[in-house]
C-alpha positions as CSV (number, residue, x, y, z in Angstrom):
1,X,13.2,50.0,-10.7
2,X,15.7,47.4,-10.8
3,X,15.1,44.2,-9.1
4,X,18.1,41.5,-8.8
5,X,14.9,38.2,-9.7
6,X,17.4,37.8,-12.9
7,X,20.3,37.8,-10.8
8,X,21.3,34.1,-9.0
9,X,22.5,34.6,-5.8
10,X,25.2,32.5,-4.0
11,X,25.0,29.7,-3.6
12,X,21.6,28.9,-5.6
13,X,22.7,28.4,-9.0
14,X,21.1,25.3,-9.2
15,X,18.3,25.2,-6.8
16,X,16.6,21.9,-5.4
17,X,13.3,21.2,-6.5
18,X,10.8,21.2,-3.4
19,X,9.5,17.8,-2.8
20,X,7.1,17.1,0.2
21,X,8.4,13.7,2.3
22,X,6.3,11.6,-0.7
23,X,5.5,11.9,-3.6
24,X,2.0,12.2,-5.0
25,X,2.4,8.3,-6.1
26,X,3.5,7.5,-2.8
27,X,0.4,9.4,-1.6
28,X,-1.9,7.0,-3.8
29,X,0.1,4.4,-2.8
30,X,-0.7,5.1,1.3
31,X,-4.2,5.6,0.5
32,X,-4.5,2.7,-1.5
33,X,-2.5,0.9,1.6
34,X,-5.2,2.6,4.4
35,X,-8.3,1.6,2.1
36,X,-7.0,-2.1,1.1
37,X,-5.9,-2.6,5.0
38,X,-9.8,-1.5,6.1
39,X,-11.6,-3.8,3.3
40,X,-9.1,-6.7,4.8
41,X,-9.5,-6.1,8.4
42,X,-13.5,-6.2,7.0
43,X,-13.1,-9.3,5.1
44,X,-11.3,-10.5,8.6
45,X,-13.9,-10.1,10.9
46,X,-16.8,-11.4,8.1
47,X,-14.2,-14.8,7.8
48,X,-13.6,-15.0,11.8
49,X,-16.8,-14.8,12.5
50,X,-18.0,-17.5,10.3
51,X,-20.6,-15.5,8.2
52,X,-22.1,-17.3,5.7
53,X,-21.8,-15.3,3.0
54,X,-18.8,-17.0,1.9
55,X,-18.8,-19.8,0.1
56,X,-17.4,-23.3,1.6
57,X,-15.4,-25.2,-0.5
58,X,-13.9,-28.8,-0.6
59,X,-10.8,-30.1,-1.3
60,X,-9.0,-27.0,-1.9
61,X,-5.3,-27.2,-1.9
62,X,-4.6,-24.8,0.6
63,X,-7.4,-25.6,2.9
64,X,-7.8,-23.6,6.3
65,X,-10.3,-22.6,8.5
66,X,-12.4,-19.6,7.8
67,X,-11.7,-18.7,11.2
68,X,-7.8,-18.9,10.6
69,X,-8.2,-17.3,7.0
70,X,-9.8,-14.5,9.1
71,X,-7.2,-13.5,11.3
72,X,-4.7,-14.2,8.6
73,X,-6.4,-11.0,6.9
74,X,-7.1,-9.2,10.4
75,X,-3.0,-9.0,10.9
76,X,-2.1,-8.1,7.3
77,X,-4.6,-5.3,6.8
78,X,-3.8,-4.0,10.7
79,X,-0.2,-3.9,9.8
80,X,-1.4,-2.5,6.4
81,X,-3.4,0.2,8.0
82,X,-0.4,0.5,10.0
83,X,2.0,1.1,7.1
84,X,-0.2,3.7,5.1
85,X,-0.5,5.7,7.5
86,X,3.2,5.9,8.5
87,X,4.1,6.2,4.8
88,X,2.0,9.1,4.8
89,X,3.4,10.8,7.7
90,X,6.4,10.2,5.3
91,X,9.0,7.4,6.7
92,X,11.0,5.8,4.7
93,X,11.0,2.5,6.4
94,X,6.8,2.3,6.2
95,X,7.6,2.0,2.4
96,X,9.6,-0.9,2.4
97,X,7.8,-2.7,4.8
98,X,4.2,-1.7,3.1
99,X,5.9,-3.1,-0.4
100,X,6.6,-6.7,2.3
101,X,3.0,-6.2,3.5
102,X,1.4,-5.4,0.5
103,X,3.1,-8.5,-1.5
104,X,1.5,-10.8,1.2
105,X,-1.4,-9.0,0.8
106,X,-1.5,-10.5,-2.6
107,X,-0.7,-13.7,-2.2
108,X,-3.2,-14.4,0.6
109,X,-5.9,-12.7,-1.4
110,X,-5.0,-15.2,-4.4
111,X,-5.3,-17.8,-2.0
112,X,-8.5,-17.0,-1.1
113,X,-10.0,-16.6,-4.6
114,X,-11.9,-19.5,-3.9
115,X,-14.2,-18.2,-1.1
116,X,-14.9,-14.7,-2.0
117,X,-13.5,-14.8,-5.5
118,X,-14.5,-10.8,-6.4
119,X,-13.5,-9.0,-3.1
120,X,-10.1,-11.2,-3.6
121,X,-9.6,-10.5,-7.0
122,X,-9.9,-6.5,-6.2
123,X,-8.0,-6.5,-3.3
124,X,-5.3,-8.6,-5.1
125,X,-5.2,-5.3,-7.7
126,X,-5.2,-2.8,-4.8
127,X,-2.1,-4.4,-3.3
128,X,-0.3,-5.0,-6.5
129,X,-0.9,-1.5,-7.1
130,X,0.2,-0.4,-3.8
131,X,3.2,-1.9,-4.6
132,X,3.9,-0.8,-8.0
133,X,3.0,2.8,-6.9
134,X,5.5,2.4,-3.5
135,X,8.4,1.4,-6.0
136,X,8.2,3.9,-8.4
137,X,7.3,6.8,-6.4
138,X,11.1,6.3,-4.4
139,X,12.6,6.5,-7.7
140,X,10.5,9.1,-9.0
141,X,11.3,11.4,-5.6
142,X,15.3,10.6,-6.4
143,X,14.7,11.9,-9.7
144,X,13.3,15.4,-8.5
145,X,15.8,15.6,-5.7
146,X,18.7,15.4,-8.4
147,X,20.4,18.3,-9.8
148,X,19.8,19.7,-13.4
């Protein structure tokens, strides 16, 4: 029995790869997004609240409250929570604007090295991750959507 599988039809010479709305970096990079926005909206409530499990320092260059360092990390991990979950529901825009969040993610979790020096330091890797893995995963999804 014949069967025309060696034969290409019209018009799909050169198929399209099938690519789901991210890519499976993109996916990491949305879960690394949700998880780092939880741990910051954690870290948040811990500073707001004034608990004393972190330390107090003195003289620090960028000195703030613990209160205002709190709700500094309240916004950025709700709008981080925010983005990951829209870049996995696959918009384009959440990308860009979780690479913006993400980035100030960063640099307020290297500005507060000094008071919780090991949750920063991790939190500082999970964003510059999430923004390594946002980057590459548009590029790598341009990639597959291009013809051989």
């Amino acid at each position: 029995m014949a069967s025309d599988a060696s034969r290409a039809r019209a018009g799909h010479e050169h198929p399209q790869p099938w690519h789901a709305p991210t890519s499976g970096r993109t996916q990491v990079a949305a879960a690394l997004m949700i998880f780092g926005g939880v741990m910051a909206l954690l870290e948040g409530i811990s500073a707001a609240s004034r608990d004393p499990v972190f330390v107090a320092t003195r003289h620090y260059v960028f000195e703030f409250s613990l209160a205002g360092w709190g709700w500094v990390h309240i916004i950025l991990g709700a709008l981080l929570l925010f983005a990951g979950v829209a870049v996995l529901r696959g918009a384009l825009w959440a990308r860009y604007f979780g690479v913006t969040v993400a980035g100030l993610g960063a640099i307020a979790n290297f500005l507060w090295l000094p008071y919780y020096p090991w949750w920063a330091m991790v939190l500082i890797a999970v964003n510059l991750l999430v923004v390594w893995a946002l980057l590459t995963g548009v590029h790598h999804e341009a990639d597959a959507a291009r013809p051989a």
